[in-house]
C-alpha positions in Angstrom: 68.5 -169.6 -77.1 68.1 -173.1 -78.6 71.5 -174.3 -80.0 71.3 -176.2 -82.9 72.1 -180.2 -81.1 68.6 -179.4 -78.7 67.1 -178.1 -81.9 67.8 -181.3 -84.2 67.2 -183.7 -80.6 63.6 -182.4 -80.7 63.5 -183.1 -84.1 64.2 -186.7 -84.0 62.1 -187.1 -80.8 59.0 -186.3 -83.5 61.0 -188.4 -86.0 60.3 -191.5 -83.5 57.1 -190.6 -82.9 56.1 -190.0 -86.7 57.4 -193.4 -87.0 55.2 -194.9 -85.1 52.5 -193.4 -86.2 53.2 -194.3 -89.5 53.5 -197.8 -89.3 50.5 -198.2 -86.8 48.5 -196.2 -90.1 50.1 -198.7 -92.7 49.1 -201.9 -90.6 45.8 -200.4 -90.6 46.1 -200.0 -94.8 47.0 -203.9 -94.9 43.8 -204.5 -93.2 42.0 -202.2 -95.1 43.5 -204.0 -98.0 41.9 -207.5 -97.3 38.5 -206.1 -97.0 39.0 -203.7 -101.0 40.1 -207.1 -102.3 37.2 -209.5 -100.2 34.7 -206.6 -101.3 36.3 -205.5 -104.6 36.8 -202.2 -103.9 39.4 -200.6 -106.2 42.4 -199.2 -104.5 42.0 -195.9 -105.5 40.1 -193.6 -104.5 39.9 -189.5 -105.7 37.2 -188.7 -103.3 38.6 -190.6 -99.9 41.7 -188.5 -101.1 40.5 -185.3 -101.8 38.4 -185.2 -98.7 41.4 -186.2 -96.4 43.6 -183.5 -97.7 41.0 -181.0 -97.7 41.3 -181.5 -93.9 44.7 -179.4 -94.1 45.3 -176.0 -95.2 48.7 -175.8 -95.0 50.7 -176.4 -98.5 53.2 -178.1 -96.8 51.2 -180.7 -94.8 49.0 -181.5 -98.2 52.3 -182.5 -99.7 53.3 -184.5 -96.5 50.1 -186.4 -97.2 49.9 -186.5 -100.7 53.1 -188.7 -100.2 51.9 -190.8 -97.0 48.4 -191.5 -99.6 50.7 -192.6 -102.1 52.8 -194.4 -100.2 49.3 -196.2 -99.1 48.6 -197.4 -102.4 51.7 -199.2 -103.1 50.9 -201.1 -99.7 47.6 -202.1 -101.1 48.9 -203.2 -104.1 51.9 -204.8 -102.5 52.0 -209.0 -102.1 52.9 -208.2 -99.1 51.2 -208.7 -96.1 52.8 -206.5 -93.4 55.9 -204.6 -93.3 59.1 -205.4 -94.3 62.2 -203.8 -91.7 
């Protein structure tokens, strides 16, 4: 059996690798940003949403995601134009 120091070192192995991940998606939102804003596409979008969460059919995941889409948003709207460490 597992003892709880492996348990948590897997753990933060996916940690590093959700990390990734997740900035590799928000440098893609920056990118999608310029061409909304060149196109004038509003930053929201319900159906974009709804049809990447219908995707998952676990609560918990939708949640996850719910918070990664909002999380998205706030890039869009952000000055910025990459991320900030």
């Amino acid at each position: 059996m597992q003892n709880l120091d492996q348990i948590r070192g897997k753990i933060d192995k996916i940690d590093q690798k959700l990390d990734m991940l997740l900035q590799k998606r928000a440098n893609l939102v920056f990118k999608l940003k310029k061409i909304k804003k060149i196109a004038k596409i509003p930053v929201e979008d319900k159906k974009r949403e709804a049809e990447i969460l219908s995707k998952f059919d676990s609560k918990y995941v939708k949640t996850v995601f719910k918070t990664i889409l909002s999380a998205s948003k706030i890039l869009q709207k952000s000055p910025n134009k990459t991320l900030k460490k």
